[in-house]
Each structure stands twice: as C-alpha cells, then as structure tokens.
C-alpha positions as a LaTeX table, in Angstrom:
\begin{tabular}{lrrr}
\hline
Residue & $x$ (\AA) & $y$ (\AA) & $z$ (\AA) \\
\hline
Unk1 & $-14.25$ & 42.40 & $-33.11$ \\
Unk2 & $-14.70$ & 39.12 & $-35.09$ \\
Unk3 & $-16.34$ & 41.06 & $-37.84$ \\
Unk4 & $-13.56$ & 43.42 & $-38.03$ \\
Unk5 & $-11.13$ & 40.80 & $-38.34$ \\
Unk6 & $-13.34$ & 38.82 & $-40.92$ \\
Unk7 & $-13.58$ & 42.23 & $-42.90$ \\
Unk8 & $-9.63$ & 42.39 & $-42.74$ \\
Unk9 & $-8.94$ & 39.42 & $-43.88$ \\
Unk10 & $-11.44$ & 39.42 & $-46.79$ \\
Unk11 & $-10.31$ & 42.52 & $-48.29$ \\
Unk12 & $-6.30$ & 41.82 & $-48.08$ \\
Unk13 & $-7.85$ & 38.76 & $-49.59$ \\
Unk14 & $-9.97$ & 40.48 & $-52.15$ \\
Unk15 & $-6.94$ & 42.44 & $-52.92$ \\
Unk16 & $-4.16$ & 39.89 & $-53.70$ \\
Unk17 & $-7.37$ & 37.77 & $-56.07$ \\
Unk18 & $-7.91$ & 40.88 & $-58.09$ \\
Unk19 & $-4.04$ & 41.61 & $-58.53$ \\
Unk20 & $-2.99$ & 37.75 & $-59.57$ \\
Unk21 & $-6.17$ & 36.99 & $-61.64$ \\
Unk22 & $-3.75$ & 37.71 & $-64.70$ \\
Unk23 & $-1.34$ & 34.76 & $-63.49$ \\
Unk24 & $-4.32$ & 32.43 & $-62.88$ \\
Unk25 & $-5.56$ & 32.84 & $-66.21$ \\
Unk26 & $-2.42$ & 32.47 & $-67.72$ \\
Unk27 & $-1.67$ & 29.17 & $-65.94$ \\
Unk28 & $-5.38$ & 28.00 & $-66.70$ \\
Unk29 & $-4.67$ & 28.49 & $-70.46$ \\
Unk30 & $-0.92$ & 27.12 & $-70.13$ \\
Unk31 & $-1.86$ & 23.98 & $-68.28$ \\
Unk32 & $-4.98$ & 23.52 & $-71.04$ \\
Unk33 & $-2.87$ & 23.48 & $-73.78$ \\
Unk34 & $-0.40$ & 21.46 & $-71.65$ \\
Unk35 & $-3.03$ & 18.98 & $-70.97$ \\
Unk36 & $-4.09$ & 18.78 & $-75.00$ \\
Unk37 & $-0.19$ & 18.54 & $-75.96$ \\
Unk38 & 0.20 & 15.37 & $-73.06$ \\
Unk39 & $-3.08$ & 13.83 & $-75.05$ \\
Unk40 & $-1.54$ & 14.33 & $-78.18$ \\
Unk41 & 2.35 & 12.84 & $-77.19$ \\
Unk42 & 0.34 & 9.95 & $-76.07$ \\
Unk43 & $-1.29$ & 9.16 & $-79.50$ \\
Unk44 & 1.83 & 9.99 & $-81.49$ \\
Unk45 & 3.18 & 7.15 & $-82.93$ \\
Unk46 & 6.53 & 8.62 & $-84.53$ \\
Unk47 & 9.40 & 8.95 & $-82.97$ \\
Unk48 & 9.62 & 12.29 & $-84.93$ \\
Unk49 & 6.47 & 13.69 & $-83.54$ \\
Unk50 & 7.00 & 13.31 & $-79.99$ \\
Unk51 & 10.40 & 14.79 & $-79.74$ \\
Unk52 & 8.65 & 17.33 & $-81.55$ \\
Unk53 & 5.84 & 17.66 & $-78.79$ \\
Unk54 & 7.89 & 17.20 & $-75.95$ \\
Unk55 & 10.04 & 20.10 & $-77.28$ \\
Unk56 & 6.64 & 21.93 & $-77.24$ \\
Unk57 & 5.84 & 21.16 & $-74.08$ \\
Unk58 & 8.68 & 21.39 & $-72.40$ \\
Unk59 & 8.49 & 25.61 & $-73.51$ \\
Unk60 & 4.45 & 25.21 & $-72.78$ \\
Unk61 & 5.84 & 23.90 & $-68.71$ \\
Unk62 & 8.38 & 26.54 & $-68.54$ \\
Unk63 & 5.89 & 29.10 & $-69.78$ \\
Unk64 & 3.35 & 27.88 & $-66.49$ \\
Unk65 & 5.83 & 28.12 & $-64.74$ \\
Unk66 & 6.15 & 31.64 & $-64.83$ \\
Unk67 & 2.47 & 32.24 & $-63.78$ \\
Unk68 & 3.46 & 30.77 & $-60.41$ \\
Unk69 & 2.14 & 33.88 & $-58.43$ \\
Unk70 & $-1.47$ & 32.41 & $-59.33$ \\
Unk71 & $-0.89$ & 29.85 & $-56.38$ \\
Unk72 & $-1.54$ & 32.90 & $-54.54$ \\
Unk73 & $-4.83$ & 34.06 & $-55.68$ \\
Unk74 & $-5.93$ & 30.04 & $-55.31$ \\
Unk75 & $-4.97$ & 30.60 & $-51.96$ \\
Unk76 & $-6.48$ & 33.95 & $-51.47$ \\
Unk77 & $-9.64$ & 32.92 & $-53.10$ \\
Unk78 & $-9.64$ & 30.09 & $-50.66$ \\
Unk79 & $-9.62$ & 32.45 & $-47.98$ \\
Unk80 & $-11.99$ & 34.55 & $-49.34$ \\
Unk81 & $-14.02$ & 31.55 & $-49.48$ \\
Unk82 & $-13.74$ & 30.86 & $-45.53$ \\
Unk83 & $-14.37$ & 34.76 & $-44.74$ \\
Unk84 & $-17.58$ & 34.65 & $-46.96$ \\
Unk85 & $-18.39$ & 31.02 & $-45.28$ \\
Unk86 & $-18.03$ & 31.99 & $-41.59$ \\
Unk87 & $-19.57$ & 35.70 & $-41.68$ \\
Unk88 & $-22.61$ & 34.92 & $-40.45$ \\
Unk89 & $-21.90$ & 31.56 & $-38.72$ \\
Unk90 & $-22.42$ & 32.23 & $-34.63$ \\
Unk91 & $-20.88$ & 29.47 & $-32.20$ \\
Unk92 & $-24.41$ & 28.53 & $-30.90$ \\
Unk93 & $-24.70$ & 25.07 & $-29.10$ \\
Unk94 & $-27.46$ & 22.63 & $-30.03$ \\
Unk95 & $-28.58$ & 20.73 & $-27.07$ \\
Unk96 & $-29.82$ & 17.39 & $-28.26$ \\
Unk97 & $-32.87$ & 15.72 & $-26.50$ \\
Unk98 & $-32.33$ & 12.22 & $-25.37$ \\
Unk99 & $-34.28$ & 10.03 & $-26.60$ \\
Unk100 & $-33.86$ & 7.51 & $-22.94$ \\
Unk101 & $-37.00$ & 7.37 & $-21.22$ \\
Unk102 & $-35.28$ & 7.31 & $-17.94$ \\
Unk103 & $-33.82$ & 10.42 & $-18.84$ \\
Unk104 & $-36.31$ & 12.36 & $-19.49$ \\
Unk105 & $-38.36$ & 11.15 & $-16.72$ \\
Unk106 & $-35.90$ & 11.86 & $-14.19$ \\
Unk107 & $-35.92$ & 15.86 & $-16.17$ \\
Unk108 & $-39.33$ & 16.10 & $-15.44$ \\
Unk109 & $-39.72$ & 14.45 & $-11.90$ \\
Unk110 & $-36.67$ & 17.56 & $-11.36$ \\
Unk111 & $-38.96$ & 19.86 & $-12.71$ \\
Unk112 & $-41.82$ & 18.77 & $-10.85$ \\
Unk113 & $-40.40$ & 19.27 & $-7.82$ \\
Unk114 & $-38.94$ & 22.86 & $-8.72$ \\
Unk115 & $-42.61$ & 23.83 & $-8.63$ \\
\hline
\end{tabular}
C-alpha cells in the first residue's frame, strides 16, 4: 500500500514538473539576466545609466514575475525527489551492541542459563 501511494504521488508529481518546466526555464533565464543587470547597476557610475538599468530591470522583475507557476515544479520536483529517496527505504531497526562489559556479560550469563 506504501508503494501505491509512493507511485501516486510521484506521477501527480511527475506530471505538474513536466507541465511547468516552461515557467522554470523562463524564470531561470529572467532571474540570470536579472542577476547580470543588478551587477551592472552596481558598477554604473552615471546617474543616467542606472535610471536606465533600473528601468530595465524593473520590466526584467515584472517579466519573472509572470513565470511564478515554476514555484510549483520546484516544489513538485522536490517531491519527486522524496518519492525517488524513500522507495526503497524499509523502517528496519538497528540494534546497537553495547560496548559495557557488564552488559554483555549479564546477556550471556542469560543465555547460558537458557541452555
């Protein structure tokens, strides 16, 4: 039943990546020329040339914007992520040996006397 579920939720996941990868690159490429327009306000030293680049990326910011539905498919990939991660994980508990000799004496004196 966990496998079902697993399956489920990968492929509505696998689904909604595949239908908002256009979004996600469109905000990668927005934000990257966002990023080199920032770089380039910064090392403007007329007044001239960063009204001119803020102007820019003010439309560049409204033009992300738009591609919010890629939030989405971050978030579905991120779930696709988790399905792929805990498909084969099984809830198996390690018992640790103690290291205390008094432990493990008293273990074996208990099995001793089993036999």
């Amino acid at each position: 039943m966990k496998k079902f579920g697993l399956l489920l939720a990968g492929g509505i996941a696998a689904i909604i990546l595949l239908s908002s990868i256009g979004p996600m690159i469109g905000l990668l490429v927005g934000l990257a020329v966002l990023y080199f327009i920032f770089k380039q306000f910064l090392k403007s030293e007329s007044t001239g040339g960063k009204i001119v680049l803020g102007i820019i990326g003010f439309f560049v910011l409204m033009a992300s914007i738009h591609n919010a539905p890629a939030i989405i498919g971050v978030v579905a990939a991120y779930v696709l992520y988790l399905v792929y991660k805990n498909w084969n994980s099984s809830k198996k508990t390690v018992v640790k040996e103690e290291s205390d000799p008094f432990v493990n004496f008293e273990k074996q004196w208990h099995e001793l006397n089993k036999n």
